[in-house]
Biotite code that builds the C-alpha atoms (Angstrom):
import biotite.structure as struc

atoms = struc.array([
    struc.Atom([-0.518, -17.409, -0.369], chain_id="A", res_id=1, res_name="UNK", atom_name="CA", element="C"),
    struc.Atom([-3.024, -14.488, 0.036], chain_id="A", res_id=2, res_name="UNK", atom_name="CA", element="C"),
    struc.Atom([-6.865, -15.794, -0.647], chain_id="A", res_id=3, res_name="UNK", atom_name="CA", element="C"),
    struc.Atom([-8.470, -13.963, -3.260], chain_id="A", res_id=4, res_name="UNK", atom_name="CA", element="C"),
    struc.Atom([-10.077, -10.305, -2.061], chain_id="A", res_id=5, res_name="UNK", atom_name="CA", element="C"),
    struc.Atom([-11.698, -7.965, -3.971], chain_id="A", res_id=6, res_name="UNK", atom_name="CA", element="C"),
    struc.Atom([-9.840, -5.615, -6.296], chain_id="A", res_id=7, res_name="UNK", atom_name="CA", element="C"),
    struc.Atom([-6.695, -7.476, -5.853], chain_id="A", res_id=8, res_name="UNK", atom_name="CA", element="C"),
    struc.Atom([-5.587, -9.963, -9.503], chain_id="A", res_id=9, res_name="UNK", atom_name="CA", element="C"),
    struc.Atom([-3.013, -11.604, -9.652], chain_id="A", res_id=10, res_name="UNK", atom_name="CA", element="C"),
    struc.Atom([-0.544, -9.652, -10.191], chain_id="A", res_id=11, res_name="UNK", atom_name="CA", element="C"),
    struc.Atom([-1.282, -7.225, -7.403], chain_id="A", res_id=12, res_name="UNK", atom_name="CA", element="C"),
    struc.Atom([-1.173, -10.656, -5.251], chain_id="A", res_id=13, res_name="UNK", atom_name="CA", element="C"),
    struc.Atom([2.460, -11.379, -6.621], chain_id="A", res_id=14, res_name="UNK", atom_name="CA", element="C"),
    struc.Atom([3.857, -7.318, -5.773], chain_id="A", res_id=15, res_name="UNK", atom_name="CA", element="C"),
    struc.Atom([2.540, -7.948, -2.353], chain_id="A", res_id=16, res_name="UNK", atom_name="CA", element="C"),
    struc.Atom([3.684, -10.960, -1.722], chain_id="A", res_id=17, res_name="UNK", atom_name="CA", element="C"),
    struc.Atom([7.191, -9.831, -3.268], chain_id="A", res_id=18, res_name="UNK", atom_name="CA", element="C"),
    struc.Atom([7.187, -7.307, -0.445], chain_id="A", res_id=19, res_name="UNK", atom_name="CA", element="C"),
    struc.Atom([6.356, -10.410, 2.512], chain_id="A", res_id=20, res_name="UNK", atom_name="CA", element="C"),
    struc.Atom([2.380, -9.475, 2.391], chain_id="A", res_id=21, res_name="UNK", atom_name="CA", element="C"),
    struc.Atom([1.332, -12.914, 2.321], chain_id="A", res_id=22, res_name="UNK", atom_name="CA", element="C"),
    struc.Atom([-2.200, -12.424, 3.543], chain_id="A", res_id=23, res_name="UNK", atom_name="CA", element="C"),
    struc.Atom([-5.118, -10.289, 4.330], chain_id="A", res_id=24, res_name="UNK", atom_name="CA", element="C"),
    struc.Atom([-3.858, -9.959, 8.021], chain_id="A", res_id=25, res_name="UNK", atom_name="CA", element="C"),
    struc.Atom([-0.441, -9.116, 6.777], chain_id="A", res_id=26, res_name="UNK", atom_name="CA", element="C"),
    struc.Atom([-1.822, -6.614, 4.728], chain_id="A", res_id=27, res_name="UNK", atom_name="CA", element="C"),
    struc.Atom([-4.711, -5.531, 7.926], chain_id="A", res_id=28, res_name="UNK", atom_name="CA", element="C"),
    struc.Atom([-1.359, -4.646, 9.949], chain_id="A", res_id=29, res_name="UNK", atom_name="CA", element="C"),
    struc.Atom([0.546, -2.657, 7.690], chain_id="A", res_id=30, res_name="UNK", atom_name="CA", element="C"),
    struc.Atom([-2.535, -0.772, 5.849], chain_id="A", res_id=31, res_name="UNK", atom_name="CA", element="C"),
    struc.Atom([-3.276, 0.335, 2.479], chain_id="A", res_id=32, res_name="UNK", atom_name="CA", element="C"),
    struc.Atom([-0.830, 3.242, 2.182], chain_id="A", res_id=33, res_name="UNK", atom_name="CA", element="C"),
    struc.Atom([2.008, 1.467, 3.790], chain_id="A", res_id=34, res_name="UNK", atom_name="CA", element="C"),
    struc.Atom([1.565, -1.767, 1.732], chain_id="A", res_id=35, res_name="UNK", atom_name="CA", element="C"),
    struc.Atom([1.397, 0.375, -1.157], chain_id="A", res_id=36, res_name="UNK", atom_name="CA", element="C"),
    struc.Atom([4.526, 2.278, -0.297], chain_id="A", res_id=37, res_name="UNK", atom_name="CA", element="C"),
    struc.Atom([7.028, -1.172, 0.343], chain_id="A", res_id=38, res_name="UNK", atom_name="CA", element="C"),
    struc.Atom([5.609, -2.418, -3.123], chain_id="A", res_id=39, res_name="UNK", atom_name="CA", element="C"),
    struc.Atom([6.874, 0.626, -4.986], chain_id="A", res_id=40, res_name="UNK", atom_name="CA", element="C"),
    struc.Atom([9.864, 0.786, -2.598], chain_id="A", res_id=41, res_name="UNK", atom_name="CA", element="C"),
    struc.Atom([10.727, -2.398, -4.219], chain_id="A", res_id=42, res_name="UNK", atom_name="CA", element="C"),
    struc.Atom([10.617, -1.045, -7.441], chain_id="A", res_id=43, res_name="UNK", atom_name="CA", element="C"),
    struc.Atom([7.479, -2.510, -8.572], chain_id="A", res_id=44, res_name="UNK", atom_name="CA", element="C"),
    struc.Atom([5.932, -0.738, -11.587], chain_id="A", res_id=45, res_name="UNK", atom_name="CA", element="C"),
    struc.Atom([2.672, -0.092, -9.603], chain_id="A", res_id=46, res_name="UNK", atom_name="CA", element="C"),
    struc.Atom([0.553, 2.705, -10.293], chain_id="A", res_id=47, res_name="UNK", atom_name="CA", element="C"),
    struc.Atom([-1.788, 4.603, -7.781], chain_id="A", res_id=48, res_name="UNK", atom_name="CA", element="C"),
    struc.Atom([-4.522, 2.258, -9.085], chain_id="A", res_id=49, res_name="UNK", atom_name="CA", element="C"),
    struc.Atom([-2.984, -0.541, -6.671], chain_id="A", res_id=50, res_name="UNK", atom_name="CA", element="C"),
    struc.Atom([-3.363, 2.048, -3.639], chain_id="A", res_id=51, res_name="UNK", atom_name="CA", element="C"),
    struc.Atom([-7.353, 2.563, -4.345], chain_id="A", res_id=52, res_name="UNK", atom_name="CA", element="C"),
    struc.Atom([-7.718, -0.942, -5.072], chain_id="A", res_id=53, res_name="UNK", atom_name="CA", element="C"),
    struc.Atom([-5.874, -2.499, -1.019], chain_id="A", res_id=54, res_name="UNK", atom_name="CA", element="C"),
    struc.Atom([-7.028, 0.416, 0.375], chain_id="A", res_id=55, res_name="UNK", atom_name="CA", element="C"),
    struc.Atom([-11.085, -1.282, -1.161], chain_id="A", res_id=56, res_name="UNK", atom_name="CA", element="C"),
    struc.Atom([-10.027, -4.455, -0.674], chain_id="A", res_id=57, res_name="UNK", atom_name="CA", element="C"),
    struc.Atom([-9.929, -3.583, 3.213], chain_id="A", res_id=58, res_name="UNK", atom_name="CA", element="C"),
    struc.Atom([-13.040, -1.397, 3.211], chain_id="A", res_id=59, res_name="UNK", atom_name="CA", element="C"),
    struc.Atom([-15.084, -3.233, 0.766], chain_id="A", res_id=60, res_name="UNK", atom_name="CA", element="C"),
    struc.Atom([-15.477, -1.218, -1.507], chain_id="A", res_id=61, res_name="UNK", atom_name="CA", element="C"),
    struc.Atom([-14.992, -0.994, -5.079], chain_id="A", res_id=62, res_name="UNK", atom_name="CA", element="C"),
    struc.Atom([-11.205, 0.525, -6.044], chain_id="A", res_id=63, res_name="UNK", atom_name="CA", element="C"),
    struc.Atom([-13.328, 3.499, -8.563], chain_id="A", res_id=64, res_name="UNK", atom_name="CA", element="C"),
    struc.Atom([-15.466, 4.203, -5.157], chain_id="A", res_id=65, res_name="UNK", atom_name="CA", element="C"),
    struc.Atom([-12.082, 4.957, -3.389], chain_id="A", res_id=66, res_name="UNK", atom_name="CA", element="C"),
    struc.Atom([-10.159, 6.820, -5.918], chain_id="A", res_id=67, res_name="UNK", atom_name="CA", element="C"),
    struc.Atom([-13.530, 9.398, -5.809], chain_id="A", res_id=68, res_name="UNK", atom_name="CA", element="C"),
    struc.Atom([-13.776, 9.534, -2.414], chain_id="A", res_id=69, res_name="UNK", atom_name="CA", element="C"),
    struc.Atom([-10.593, 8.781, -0.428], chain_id="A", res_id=70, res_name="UNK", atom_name="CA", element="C"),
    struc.Atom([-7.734, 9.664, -3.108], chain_id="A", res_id=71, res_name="UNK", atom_name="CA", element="C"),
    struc.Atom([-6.959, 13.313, -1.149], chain_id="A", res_id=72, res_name="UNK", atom_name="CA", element="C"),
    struc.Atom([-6.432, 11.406, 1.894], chain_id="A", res_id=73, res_name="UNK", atom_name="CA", element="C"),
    struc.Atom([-4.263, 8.613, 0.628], chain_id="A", res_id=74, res_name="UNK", atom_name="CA", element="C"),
    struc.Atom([-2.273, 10.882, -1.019], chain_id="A", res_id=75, res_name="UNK", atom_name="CA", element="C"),
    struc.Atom([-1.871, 12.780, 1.361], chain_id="A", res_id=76, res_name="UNK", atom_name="CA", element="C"),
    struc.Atom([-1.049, 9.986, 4.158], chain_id="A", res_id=77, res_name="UNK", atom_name="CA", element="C"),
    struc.Atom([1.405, 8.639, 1.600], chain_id="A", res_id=78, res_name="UNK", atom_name="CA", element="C"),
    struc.Atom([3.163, 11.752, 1.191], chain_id="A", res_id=79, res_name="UNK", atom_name="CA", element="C"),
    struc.Atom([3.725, 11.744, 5.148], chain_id="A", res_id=80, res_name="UNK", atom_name="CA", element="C"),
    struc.Atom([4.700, 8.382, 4.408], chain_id="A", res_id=81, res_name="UNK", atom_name="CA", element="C"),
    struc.Atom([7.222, 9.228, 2.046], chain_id="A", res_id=82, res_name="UNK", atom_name="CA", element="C"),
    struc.Atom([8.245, 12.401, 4.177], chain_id="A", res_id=83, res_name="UNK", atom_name="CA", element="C"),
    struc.Atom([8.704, 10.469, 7.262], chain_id="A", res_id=84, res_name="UNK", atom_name="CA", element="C"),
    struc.Atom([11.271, 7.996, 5.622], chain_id="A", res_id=85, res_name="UNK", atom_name="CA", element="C"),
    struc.Atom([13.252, 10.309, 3.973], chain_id="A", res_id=86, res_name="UNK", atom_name="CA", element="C"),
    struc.Atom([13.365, 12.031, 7.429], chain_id="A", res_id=87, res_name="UNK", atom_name="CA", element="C"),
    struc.Atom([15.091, 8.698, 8.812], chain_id="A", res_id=88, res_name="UNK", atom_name="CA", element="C"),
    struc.Atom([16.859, 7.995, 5.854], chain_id="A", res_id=89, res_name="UNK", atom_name="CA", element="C"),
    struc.Atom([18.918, 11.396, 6.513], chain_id="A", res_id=90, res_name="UNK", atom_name="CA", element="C"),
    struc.Atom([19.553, 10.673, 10.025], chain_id="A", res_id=91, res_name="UNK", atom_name="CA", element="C"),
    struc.Atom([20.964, 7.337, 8.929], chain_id="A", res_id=92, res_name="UNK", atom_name="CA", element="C"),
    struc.Atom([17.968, 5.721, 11.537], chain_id="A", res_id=93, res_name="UNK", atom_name="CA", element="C"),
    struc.Atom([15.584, 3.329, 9.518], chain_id="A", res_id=94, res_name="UNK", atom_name="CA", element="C"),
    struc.Atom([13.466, 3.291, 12.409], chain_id="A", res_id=95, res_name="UNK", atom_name="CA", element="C"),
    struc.Atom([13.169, 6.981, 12.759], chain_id="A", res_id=96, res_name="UNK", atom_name="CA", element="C"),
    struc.Atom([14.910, 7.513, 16.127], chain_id="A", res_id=97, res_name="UNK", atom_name="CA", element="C"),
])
């Protein structure tokens, strides 16, 4: 089970560790955006709120802090994100070879 960090309840705590993000190293390795896209991949009803709040919980900063100053970047990673596996999804490669 993932010890508390800040910005993350409980039920942010449950969608990640419905997606094997069990703790705050699991969730160091795979980053904010990426964490953020398996929970929605898993059809969690997660809004962008989760995404500002791991990507503060690994910074340290308050979730409001990061949706001011970071959302055009997140967004934007998670679009190539999103890109990048639809790319691999087409080619029939989940690993995008």
């Amino acid at each position: 089970m993932m010890k508390p960090l800040a910005n993350l309840g409980p039920a942010s705590v449950r969608m990640l560790n419905g997606v094997g993000i069990h703790s705050e190293q699991d969730l160091r390795a795979l980053g904010a955006v990426a964490a953020y896209f398996a929970v929605k991949a898993s059809g969690a009803n997660a809004s962008l709120n989760l995404l500002w709040a791991l990507e503060g919980a690994l910074t340290g900063r308050h979730w409001r802090v990061v949706a001011r100053e970071d959302r055009t970047s997140l967004l934007m990673q998670l679009d190539d994100l999103e890109r990048s596996q639809r790319r691999c999804g087409e080619r029939g490669d989940p690993a995008g070879r």
